[in-house]
C-alpha positions as CSV (number, residue, x, y, z in Angstrom):
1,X,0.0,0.0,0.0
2,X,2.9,2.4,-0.5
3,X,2.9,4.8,-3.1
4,X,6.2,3.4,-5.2
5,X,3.5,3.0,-7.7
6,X,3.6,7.0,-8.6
7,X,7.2,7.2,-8.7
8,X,8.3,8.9,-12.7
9,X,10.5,7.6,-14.6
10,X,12.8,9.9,-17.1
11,X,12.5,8.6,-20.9
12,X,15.9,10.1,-22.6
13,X,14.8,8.9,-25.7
14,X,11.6,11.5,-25.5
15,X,14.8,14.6,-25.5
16,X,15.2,13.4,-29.5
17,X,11.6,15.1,-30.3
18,X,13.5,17.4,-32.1
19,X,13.8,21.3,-32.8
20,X,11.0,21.3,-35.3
21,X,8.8,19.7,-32.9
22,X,9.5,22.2,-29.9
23,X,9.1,24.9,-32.6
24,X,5.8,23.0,-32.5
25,X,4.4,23.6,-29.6
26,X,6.0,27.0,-29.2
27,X,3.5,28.2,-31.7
28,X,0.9,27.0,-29.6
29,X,1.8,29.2,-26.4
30,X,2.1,32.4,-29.2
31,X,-1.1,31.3,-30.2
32,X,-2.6,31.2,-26.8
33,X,-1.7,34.7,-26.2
34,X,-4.2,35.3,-29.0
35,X,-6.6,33.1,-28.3
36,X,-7.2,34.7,-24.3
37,X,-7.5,38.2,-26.0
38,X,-9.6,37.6,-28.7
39,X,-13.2,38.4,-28.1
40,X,-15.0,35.6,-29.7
41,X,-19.0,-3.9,-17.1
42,X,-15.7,-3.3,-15.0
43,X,-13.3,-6.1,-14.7
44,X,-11.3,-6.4,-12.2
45,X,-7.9,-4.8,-12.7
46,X,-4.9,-7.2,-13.2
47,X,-2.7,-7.8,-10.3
48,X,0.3,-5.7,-12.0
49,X,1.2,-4.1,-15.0
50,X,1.7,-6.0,-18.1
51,X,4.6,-4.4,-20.3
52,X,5.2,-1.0,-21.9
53,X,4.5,-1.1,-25.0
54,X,3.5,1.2,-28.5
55,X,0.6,3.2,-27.0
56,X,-2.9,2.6,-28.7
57,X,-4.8,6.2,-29.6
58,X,-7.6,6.8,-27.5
59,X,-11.0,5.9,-28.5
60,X,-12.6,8.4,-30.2
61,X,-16.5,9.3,-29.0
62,X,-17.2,8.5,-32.6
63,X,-16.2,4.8,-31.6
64,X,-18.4,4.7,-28.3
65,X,-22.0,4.2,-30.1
66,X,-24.1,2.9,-27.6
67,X,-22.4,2.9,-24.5
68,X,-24.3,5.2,-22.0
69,X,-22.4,7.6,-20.0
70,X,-23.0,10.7,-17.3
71,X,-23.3,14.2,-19.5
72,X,-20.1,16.4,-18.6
73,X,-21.2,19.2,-16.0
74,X,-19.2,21.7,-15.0
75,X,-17.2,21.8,-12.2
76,X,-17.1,24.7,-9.4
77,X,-13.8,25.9,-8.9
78,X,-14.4,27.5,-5.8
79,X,-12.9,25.8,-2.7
80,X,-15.3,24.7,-0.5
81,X,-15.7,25.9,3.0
82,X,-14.2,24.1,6.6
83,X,-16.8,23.0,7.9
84,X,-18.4,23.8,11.3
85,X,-18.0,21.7,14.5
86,X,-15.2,21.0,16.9
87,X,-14.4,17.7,14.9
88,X,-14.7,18.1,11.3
89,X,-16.6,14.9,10.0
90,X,-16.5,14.0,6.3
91,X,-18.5,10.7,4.7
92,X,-16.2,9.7,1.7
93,X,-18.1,7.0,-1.0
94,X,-17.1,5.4,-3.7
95,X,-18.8,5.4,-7.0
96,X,-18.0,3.5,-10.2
97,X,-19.0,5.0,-13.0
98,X,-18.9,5.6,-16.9
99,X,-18.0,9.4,-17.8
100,X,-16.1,11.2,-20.8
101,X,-12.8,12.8,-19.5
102,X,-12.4,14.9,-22.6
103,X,-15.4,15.9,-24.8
104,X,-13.9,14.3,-28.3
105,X,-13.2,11.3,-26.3
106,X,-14.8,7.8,-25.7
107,X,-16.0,7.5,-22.1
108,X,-14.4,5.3,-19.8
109,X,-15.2,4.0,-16.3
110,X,-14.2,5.9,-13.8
111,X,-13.7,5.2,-9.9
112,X,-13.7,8.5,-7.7
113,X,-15.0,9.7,-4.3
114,X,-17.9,11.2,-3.3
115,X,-17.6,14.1,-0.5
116,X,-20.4,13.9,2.1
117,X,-22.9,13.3,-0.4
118,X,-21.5,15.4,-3.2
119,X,-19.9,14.7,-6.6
120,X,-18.7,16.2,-9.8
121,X,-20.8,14.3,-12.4
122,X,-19.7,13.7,-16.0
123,X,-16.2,14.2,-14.6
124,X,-13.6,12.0,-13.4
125,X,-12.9,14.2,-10.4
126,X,-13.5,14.4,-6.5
127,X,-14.1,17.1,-4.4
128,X,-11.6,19.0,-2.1
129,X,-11.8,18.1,1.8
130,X,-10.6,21.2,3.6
131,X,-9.9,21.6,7.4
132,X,-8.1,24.4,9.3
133,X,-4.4,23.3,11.2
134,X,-4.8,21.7,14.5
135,X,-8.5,20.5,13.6
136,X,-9.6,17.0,14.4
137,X,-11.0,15.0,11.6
138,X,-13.2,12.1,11.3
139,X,-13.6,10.1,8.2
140,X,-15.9,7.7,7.6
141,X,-15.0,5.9,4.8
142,X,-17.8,3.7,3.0
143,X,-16.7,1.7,-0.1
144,X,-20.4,2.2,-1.9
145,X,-23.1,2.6,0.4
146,X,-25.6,1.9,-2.1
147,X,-25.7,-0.5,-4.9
148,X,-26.6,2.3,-7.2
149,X,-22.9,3.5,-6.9
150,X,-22.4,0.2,-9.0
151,X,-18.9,-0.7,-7.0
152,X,-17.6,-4.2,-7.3
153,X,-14.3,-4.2,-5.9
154,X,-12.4,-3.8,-3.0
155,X,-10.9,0.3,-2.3
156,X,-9.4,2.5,0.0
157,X,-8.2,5.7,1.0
158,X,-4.8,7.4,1.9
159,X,-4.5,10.5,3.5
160,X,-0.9,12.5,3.1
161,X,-2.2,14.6,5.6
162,X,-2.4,12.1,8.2
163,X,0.3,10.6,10.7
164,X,-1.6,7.4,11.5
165,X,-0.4,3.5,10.9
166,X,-1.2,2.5,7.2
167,X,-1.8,-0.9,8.5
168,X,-4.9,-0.1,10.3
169,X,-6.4,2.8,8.4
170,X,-5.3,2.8,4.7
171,X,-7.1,-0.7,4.1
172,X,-8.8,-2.8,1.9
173,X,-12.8,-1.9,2.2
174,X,-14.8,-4.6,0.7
175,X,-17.8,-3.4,-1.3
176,X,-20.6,-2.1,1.4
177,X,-18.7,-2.0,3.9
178,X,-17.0,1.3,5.9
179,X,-14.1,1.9,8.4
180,X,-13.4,4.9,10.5
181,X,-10.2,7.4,10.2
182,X,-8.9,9.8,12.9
183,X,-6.7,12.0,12.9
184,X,-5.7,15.3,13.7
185,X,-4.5,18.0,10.7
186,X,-1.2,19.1,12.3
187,X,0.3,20.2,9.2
188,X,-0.7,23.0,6.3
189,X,-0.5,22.1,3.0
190,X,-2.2,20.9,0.1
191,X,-2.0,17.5,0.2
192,X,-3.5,14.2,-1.6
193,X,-5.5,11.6,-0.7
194,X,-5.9,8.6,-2.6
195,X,-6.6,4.8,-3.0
196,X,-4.2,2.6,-2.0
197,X,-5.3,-0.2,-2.9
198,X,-3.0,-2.6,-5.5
199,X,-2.4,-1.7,-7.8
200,X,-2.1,1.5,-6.6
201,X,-1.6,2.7,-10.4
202,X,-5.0,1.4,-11.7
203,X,-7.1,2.9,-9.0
204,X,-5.4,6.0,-8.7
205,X,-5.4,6.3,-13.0
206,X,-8.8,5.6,-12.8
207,X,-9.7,8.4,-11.0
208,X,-9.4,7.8,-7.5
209,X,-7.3,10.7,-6.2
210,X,-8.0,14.0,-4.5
211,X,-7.3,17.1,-2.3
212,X,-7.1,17.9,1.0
213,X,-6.2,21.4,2.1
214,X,-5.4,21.7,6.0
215,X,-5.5,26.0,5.9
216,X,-2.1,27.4,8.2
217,X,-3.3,29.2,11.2
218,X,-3.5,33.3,10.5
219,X,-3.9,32.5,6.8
220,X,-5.0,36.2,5.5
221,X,-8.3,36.3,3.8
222,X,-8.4,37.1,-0.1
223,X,-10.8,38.0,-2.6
224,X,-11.0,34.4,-4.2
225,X,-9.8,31.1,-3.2
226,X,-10.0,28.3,-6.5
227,X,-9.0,24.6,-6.1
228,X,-7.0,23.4,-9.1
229,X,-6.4,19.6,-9.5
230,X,-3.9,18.2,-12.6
231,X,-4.3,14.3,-13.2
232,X,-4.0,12.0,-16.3
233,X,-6.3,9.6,-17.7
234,X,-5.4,6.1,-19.5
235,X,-8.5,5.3,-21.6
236,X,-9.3,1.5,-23.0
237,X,-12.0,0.5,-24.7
238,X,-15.1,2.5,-24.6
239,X,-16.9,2.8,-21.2
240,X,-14.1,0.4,-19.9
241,X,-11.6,0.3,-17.3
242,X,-8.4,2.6,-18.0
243,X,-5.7,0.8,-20.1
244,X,-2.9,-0.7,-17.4
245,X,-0.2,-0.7,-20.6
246,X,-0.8,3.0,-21.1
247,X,-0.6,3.4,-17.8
248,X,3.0,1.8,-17.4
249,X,4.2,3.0,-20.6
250,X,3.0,7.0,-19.3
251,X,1.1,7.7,-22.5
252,X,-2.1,9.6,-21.4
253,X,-4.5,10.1,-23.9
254,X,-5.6,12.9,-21.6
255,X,-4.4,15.5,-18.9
256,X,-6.9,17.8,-17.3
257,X,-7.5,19.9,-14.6
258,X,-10.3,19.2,-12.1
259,X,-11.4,16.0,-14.3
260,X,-12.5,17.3,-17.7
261,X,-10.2,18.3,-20.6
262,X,-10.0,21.9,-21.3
263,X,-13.1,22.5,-19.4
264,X,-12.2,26.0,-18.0
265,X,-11.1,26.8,-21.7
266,X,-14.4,26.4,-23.2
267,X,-16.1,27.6,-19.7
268,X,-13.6,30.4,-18.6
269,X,-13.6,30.8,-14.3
270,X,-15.1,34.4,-14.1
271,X,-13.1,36.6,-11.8
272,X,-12.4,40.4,-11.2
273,X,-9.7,42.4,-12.3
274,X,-7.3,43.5,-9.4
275,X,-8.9,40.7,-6.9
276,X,-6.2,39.2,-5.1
277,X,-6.8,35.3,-6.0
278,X,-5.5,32.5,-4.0
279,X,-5.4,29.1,-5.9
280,X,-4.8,25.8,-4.1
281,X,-3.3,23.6,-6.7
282,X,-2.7,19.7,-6.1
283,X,-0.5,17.1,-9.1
284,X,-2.5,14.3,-8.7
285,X,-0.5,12.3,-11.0
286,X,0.3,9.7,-11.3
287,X,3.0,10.1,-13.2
288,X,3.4,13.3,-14.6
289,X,4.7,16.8,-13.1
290,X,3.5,19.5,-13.3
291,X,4.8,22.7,-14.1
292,X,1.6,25.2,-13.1
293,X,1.8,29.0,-14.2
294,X,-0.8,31.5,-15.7
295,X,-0.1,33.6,-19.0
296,X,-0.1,37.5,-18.0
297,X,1.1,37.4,-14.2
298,X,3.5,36.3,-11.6
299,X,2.7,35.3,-8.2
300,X,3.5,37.2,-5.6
301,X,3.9,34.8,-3.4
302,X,3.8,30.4,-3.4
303,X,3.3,28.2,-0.5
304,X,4.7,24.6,-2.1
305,X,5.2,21.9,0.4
306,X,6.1,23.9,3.1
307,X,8.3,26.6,1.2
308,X,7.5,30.2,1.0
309,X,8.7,31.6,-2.2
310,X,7.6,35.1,-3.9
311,X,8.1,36.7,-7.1
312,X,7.0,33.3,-9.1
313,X,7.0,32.7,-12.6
314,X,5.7,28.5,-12.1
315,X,5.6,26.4,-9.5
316,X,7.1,23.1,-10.4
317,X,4.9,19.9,-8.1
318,X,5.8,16.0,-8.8
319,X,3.0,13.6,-8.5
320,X,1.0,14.4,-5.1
321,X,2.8,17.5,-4.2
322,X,0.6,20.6,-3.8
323,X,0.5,24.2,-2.6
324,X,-1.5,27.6,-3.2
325,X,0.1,30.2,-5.6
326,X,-1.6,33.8,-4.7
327,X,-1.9,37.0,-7.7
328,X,-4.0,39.9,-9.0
329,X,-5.0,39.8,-13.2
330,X,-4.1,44.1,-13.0
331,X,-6.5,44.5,-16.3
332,X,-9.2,43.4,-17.8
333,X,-9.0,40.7,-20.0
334,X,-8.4,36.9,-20.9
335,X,-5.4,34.6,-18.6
336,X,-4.8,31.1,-19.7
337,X,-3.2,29.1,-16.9
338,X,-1.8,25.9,-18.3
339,X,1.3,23.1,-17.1
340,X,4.4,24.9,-18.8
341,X,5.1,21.3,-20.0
342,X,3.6,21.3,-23.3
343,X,3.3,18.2,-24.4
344,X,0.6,17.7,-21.6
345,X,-0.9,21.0,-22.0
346,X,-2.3,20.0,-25.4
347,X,-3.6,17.0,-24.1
348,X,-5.9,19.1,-21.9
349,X,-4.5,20.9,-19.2
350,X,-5.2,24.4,-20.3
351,X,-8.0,26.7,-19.3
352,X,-8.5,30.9,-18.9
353,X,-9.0,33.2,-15.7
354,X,-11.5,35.6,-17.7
355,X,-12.4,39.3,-16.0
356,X,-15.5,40.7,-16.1
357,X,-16.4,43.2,-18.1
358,X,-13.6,41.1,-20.9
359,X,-14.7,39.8,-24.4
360,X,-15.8,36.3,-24.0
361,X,-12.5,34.0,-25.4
362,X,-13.7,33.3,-29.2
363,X,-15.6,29.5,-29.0
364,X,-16.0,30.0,-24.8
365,X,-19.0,30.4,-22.9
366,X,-20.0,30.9,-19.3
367,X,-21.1,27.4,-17.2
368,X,-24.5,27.6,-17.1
369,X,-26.3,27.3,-12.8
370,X,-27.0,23.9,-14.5
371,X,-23.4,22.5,-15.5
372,X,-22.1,22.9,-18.7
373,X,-23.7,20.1,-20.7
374,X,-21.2,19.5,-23.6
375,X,-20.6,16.1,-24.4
376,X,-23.4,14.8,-23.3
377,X,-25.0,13.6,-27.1
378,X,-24.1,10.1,-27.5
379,X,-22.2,8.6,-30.2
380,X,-24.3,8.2,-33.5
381,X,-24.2,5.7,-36.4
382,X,-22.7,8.5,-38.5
383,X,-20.4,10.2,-35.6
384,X,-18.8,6.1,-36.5
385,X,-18.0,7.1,-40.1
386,X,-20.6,5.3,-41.9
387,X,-21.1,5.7,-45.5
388,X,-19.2,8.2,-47.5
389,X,-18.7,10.8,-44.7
390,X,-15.7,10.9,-42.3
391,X,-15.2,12.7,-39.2
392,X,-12.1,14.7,-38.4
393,X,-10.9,15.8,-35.1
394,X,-8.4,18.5,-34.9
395,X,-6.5,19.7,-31.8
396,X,-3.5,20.9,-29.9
397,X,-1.8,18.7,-31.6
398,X,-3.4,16.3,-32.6
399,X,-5.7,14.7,-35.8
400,X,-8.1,11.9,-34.9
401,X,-10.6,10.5,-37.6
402,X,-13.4,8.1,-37.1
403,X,-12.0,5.8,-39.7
404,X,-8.8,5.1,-41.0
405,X,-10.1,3.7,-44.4
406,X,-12.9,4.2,-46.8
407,X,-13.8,2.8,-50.2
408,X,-13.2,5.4,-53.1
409,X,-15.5,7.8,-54.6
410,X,-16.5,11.3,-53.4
411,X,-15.9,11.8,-49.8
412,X,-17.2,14.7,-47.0
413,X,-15.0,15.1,-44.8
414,X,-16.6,16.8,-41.4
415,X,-14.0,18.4,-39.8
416,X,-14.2,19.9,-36.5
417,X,-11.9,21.8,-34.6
418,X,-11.7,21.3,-31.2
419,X,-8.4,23.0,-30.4
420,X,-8.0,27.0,-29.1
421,X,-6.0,28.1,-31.8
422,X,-7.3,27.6,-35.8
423,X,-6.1,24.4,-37.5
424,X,-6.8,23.0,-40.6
425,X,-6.8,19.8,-42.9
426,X,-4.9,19.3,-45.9
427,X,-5.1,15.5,-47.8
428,X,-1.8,14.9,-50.2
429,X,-1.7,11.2,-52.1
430,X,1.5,10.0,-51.3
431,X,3.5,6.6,-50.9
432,X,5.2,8.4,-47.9
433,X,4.2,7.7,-44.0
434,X,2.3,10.8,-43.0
435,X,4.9,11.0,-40.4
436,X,8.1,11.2,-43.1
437,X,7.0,14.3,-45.5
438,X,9.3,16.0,-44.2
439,X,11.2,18.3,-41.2
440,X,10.4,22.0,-41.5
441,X,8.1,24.2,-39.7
442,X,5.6,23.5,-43.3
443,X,6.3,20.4,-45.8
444,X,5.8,20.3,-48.9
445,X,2.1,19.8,-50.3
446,X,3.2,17.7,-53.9
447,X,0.3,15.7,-54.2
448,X,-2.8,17.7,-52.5
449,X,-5.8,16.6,-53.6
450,X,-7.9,18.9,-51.0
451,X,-8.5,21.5,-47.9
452,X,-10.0,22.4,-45.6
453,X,-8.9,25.8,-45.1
454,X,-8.1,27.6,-41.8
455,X,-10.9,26.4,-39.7
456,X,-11.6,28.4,-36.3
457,X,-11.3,27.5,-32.7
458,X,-14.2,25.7,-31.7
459,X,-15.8,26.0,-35.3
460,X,-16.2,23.3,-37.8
461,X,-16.1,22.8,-41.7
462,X,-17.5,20.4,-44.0
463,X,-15.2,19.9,-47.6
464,X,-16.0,17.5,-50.3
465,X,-13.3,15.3,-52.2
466,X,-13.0,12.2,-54.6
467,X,-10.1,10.2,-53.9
468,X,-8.8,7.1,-55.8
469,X,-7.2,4.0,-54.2
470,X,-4.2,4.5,-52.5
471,X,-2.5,5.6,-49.4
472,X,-2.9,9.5,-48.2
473,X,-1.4,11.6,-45.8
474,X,-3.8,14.1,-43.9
475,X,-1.9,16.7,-42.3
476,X,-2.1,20.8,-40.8
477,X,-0.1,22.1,-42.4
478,X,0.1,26.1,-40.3
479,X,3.8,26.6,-39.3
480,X,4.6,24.3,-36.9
481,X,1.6,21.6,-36.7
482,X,2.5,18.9,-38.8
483,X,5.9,18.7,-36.6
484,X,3.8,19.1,-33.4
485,X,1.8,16.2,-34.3
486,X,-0.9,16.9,-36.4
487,X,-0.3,14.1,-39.4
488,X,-2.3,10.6,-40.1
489,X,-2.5,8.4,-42.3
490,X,-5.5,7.5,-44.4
491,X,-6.3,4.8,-46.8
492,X,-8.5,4.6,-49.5
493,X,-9.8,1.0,-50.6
């Protein structure tokens, strides 16, 4: 039950991505600088990890027809109160679950906690537990009180927060069943709790993770305290557990903050200018840092695992480290906060700080009192690529279709882009790999047969093209996408 599980490993081999690659992603933080100011049936897991191997693409939603899933809903930033009461008591269930963990993905089954009652539906994400130093806390945890929460398997909890014997409190819970944890907070921090049980790397992958924030004594108030959770997410096949070879190999299909892919990009977190902001913000892991900092300020002062810093550009947390960062947005506008480690932040963990009285981000709208309810269609027989129609996904920096083959003839391709900055998609007929045209910031185009054009953030574009037998590459080909990532390959029968 220890956590050698979420220890990283380095991967030399990922330094050889190559200069055109980093000038990759660089365009994407250029481009986020004008995208915030613009005004527009489980199994039970295996008993360890089977080898790394190639990772296998995520299921797109396109592929999930028919499985049923929890619609995405919002999730309030806002930390949650301490609670009244000498001892602070908290009921912590288990739920098992099917939810999307990015809106152009598959679902997959989730396992998180519920917090006295309360969850984050159509999210694989649990709620903060937050106590003030020298409080005494009581935790009753149940492993599924109800059948309804559809939990089959044996869970736990750990608390980093807690000195107490492992042995006796961080153990297995059979379905139904509950145990009691005491302790008192003695130390301030941000700090995670989890599921312990092995192995430790399925349940906490799955979505079994959280945050506790034990508040130091004297703590000044603020104008706005946010909770800000990073954690990666292995998908397998859809509405299935996650996928224990990704998992080992540390090839996320997603990365998001607070359990949803870039859901505070498409639903900003509304604040004031010149409000002094406090944010609590937790690497859940499991395997990935995270290197936390928001475009447009510095903070004035960072409180990471037990060191006091000030004048901050990022705050650099391993798995389960945690802290609060505190800053003012001086002027209006839009402030994307992001990991400074790009190759996660395009795989979701990006979203915008947007001031009142700002233009709207182009493609973003406010959460509704409801919860956001994107994602929530399910897959249809033409989302799958049926008939002559195939769907394109485009992204930071990725392309994703819903088939890799069709027969030949005239083809639509419906292309949406889902990214923050605009895209687009180009089809050559080539004998080359999509991923060998070449090693500039733009390739050559010998062979187009059609384009999309520069589609939008958020928008979408439908282009029509015949195509002959043969192999195609489909690539964007803007300044630095194709060596970012955005390139597949397409064959036509």
């Amino acid at each position: 039950m220890s956590d050698t599980n979420n220890t990283p490993t380095t991967h030399w081999h990922s330094v050889i991505a190559g200069l055109a690659a980093l000038m990759g992603f660089m365009a994407i933080v250029v481009a986020l600088f004008a995208y915030s100011g613009s005004g527009s049936q489980a199994s039970a897991p295996a008993a360890h990890a089977t080898a790394a191997g190639p990772a296998t693409p995520g299921p797109l939603l396109a592929d999930a027809e028919g499985v049923k899933f929890e619609p995405y809903k919002f999730v309030d930033p806002t930390l949650p109160a301490v609670p009244a009461g000498a001892i602070k008591h908290f009921t912590v269930d288990v739920q098992q679950h099917v939810t999307q963990v990015s809106p152009e993905l598959a679902p997959t089954e989730a396992w998180t906690y519920r917090i006295n009652g309360k969850a984050t539906p159509g999210t694989a994400t649990s709620l903060p537990i937050v106590v003030n130093e020298g409080d005494s806390v009581n935790i009753k945890f149940v492993n599924g009180s109800t059948k309804s929460l559809g939990v089959n398997m044996p869970h736990s909890i750990d608390f980093h927060s807690a000195e107490v014997p492992p042995n006796k409190n961080y153990i297995d819970v059979m379905p139904g069943k509950s145990i009691d944890i005491n302790f008192d907070a003695k130390h301030p921090g941000v700090f995670m709790y989890h599921c312990a049980t092995q192995p430790v790397l399925m349940h906490t992958s799955a979505g079994m993770m959280g945050m506790m924030v034990v508040k130091p004594k004297g703590l000044p108030a603020v104008d706005r305290e946010l909770w800000m959770t990073q954690a990666e997410y292995y998908l397998g096949e859809p509405g299935k557990a996650a996928d224990m070879q990704k998992m080992a190999a540390e090839t996320p299909d997603a990365i998001a903050f607070n359990g949803y892919a870039n859901q505070y990009k498409a639903h900003p977190i509304t604040v004031k200018a010149g409000e002094r902001i406090r944010m609590y913000v937790l690497d859940v892991g499991p395997s990935k840092w995270s290197a936390f900092h928001v475009i447009g300020t510095v903070f004035d002062t960072t409180h990471i695992e037990g060191v006091v810093g000030h004048d901050s550009q990022t705050v650099s947390l391993a798995p389960s480290q945690g802290g609060w960062v505190e800053f003012t947005l001086d002027a209006e506008g839009n402030y994307p906060f992001v990991t400074h480690a790009f190759g996660d932040m395009v795989k979701g963990a990006a979203g915008i700080l947007h001031t009142e009285g700002a233009p709207m981000p182009q493609g973003a709208t406010a959460p509704t009192a409801s919860g956001a309810a994107s994602g929530a269609k399910k897959a249809t027989p033409a989302m799958a690529g049926m008939g002559n129609t195939v769907h394109a996904n485009l992204g930071e920096m990725f392309i994703k279709l819903s088939s890799g083959t069709a027969q030949s003839g005239m083809l639509t391709f419906d292309t949406h882009n889902l990214g923050a900055i605009p895209h687009e998609l180009v089809i050559l007929k080539t004998d080359k790999a999509a991923a060998s045209l070449g090693a500039g910031t733009t390739v050559p185009e010998d062979g187009r047969v059609g384009e999309s054009g520069d589609i939008g953030a958020g928008k979408s574009k439908a282009f029509k093209v015949k195509l002959d037998p043969g192999h195609y590459a489909l690539i964007c080909n803007i300044a630095g996408h194709y060596a970012g990532g955005m390139r597949t390959d397409f064959t036509v029968k």
